[in-house]
mmCIF file of the C-alpha atoms, coordinates in Angstrom:
data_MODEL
# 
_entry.id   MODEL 
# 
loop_
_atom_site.group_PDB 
_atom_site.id 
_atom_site.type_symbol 
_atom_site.label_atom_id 
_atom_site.label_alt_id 
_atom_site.label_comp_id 
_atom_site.label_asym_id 
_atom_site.label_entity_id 
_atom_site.label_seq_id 
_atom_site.pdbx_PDB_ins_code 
_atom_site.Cartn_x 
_atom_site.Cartn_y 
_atom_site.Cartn_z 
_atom_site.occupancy 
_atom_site.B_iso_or_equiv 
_atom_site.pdbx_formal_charge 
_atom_site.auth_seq_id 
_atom_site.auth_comp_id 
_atom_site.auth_asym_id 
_atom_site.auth_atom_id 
_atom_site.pdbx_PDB_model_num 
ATOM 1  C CA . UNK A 1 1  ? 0.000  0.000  0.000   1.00 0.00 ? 1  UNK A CA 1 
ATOM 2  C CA . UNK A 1 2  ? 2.678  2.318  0.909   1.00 0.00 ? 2  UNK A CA 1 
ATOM 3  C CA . UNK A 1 3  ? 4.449  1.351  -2.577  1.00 0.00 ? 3  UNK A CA 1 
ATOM 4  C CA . UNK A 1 4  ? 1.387  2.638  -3.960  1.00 0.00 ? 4  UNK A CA 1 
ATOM 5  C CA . UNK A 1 5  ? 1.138  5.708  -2.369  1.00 0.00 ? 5  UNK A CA 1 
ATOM 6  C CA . UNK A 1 6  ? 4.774  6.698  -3.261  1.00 0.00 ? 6  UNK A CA 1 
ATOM 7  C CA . UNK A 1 7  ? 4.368  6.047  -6.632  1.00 0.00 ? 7  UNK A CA 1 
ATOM 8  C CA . UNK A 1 8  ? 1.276  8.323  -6.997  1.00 0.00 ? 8  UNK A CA 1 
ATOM 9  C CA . UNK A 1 9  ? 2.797  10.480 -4.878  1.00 0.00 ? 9  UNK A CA 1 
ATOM 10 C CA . UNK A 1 10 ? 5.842  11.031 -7.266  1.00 0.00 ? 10 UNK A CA 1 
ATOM 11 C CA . UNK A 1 11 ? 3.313  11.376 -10.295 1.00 0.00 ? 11 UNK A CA 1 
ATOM 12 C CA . UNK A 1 12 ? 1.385  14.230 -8.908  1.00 0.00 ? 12 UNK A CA 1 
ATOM 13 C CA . UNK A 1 13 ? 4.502  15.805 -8.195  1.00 0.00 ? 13 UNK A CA 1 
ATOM 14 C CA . UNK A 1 14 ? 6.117  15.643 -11.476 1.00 0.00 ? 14 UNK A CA 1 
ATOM 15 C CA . UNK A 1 15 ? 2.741  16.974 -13.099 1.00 0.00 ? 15 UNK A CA 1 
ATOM 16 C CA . UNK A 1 16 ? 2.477  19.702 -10.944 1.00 0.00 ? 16 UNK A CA 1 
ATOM 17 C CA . UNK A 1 17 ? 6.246  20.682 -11.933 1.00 0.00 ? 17 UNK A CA 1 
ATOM 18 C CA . UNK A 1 18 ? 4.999  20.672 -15.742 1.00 0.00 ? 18 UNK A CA 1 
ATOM 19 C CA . UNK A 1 19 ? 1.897  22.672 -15.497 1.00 0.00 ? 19 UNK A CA 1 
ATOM 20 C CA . UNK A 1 20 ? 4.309  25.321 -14.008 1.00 0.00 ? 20 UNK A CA 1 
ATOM 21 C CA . UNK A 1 21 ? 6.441  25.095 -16.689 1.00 0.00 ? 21 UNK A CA 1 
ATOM 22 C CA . UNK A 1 22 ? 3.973  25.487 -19.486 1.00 0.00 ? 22 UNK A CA 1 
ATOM 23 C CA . UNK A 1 23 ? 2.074  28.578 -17.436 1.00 0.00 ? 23 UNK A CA 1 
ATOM 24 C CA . UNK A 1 24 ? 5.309  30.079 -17.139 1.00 0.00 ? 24 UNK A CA 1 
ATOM 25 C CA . UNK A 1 25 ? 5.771  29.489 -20.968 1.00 0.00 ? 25 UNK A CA 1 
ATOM 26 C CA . UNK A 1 26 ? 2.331  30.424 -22.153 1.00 0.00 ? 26 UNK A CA 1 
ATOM 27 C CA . UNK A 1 27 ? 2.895  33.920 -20.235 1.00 0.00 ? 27 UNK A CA 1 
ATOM 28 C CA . UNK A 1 28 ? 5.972  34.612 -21.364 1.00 0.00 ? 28 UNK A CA 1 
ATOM 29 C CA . UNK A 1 29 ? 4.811  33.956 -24.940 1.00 0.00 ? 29 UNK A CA 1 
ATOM 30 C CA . UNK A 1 30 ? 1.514  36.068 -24.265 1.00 0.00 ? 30 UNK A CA 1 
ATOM 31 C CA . UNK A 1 31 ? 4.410  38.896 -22.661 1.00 0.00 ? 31 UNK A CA 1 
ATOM 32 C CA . UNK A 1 32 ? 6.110  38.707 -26.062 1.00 0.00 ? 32 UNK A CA 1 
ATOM 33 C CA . UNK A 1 33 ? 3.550  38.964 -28.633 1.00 0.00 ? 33 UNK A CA 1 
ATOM 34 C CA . UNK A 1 34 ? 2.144  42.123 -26.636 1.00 0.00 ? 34 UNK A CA 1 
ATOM 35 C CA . UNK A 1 35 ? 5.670  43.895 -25.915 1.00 0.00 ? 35 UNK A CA 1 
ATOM 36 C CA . UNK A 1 36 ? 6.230  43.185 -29.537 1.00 0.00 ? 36 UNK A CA 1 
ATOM 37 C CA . UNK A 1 37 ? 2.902  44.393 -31.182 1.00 0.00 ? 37 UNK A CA 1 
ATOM 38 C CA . UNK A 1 38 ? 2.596  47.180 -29.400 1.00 0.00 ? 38 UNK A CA 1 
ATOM 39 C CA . UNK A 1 39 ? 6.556  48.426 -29.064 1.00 0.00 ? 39 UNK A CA 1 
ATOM 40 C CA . UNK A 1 40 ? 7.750  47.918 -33.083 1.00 0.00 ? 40 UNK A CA 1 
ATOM 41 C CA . UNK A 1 41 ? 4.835  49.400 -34.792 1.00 0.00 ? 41 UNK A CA 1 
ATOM 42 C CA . UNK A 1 42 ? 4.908  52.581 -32.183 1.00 0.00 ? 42 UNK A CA 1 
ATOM 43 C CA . UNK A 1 43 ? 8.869  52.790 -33.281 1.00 0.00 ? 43 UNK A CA 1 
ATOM 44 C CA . UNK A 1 44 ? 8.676  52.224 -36.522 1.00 0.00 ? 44 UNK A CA 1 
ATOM 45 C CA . UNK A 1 45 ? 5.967  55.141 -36.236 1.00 0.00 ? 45 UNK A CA 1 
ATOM 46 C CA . UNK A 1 46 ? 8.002  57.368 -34.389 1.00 0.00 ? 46 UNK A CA 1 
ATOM 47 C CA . UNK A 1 47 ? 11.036 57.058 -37.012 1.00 0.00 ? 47 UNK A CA 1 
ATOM 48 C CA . UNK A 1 48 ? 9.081  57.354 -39.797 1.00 0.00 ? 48 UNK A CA 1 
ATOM 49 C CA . UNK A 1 49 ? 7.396  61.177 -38.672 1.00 0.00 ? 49 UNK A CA 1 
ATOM 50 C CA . UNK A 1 50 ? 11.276 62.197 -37.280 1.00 0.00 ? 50 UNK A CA 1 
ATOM 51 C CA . UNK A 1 51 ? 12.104 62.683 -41.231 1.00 0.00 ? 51 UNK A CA 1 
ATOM 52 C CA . UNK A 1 52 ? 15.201 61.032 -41.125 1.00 0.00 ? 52 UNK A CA 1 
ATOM 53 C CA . UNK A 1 53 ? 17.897 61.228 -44.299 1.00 0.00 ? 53 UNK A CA 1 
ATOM 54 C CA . UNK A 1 54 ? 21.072 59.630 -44.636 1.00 0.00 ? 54 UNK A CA 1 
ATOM 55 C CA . UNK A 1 55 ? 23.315 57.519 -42.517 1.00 0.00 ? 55 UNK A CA 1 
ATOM 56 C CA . UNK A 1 56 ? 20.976 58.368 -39.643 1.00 0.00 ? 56 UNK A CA 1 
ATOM 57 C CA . UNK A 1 57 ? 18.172 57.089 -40.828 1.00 0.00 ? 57 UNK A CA 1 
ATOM 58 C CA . UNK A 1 58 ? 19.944 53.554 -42.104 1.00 0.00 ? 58 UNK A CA 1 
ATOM 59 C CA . UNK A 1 59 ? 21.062 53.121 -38.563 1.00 0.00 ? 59 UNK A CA 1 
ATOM 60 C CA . UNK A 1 60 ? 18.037 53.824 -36.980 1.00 0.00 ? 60 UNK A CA 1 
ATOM 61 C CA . UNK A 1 61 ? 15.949 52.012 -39.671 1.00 0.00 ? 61 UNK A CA 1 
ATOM 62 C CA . UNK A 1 62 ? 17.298 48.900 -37.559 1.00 0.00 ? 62 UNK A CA 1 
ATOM 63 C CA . UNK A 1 63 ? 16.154 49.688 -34.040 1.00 0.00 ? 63 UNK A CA 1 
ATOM 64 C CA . UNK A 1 64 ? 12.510 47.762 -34.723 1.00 0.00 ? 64 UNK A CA 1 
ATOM 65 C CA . UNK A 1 65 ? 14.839 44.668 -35.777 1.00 0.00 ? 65 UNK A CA 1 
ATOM 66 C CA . UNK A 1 66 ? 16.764 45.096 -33.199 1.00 0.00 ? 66 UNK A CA 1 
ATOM 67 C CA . UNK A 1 67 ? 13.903 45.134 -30.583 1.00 0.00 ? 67 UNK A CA 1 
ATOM 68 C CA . UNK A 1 68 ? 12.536 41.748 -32.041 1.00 0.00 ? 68 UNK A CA 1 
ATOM 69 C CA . UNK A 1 69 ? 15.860 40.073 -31.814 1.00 0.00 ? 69 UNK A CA 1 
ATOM 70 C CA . UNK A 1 70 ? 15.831 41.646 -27.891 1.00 0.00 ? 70 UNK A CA 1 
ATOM 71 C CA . UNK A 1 71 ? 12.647 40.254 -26.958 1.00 0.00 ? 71 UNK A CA 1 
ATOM 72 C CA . UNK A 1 72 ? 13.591 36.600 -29.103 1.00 0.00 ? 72 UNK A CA 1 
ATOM 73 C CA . UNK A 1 73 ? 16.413 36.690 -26.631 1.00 0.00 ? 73 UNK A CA 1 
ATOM 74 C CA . UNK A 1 74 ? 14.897 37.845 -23.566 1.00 0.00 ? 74 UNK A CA 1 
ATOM 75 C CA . UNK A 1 75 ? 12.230 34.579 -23.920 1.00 0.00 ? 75 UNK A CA 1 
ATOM 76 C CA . UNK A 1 76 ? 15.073 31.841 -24.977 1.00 0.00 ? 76 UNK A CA 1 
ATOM 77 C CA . UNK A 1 77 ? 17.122 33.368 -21.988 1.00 0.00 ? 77 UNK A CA 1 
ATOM 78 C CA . UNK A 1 78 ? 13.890 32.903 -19.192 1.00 0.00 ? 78 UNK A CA 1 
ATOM 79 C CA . UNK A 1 79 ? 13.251 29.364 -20.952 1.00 0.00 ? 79 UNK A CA 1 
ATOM 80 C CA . UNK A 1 80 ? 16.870 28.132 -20.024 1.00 0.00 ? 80 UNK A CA 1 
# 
């Protein structure tokens, strides 16, 4: 009976441990797709009316990228 109890036990434990990690997944993915639809289009918004030429505007045409890769990194990092 006791063997039995363990075993159970053990189970519930190691289901428990998963749900975690898929909440903790799901609201990191739900984090993402908001910082991410909310934060590149108001950039990209706010670089297009600054009327930008040149060099200046080439560099800074890469800030939205570089916000995706930030957030793509921020989620693989809290994953691990």
């Amino acid at each position: 009976m006791n063997l039995l109890l363990k075993k159970t036990t053990k189970k519930v434990g190691e289901n428990r441990a998963f749900t975690q990690y898929v909440a903790a997944f799901i609201g990191i993915m739900i984090v993402a797709i908001i910082a991410v639809s909310v934060t590149i289009p108001t950039v990209t918004d706010a670089i297009t009316n600054a009327n930008l030429s040149g060099t200046t505007k080439t560099v800074i045409d890469q800030v939205p990228l570089m916000i995706g890769i930030a957030v793509l990194m921020l989620v693989v990092g809290l994953i691990r």
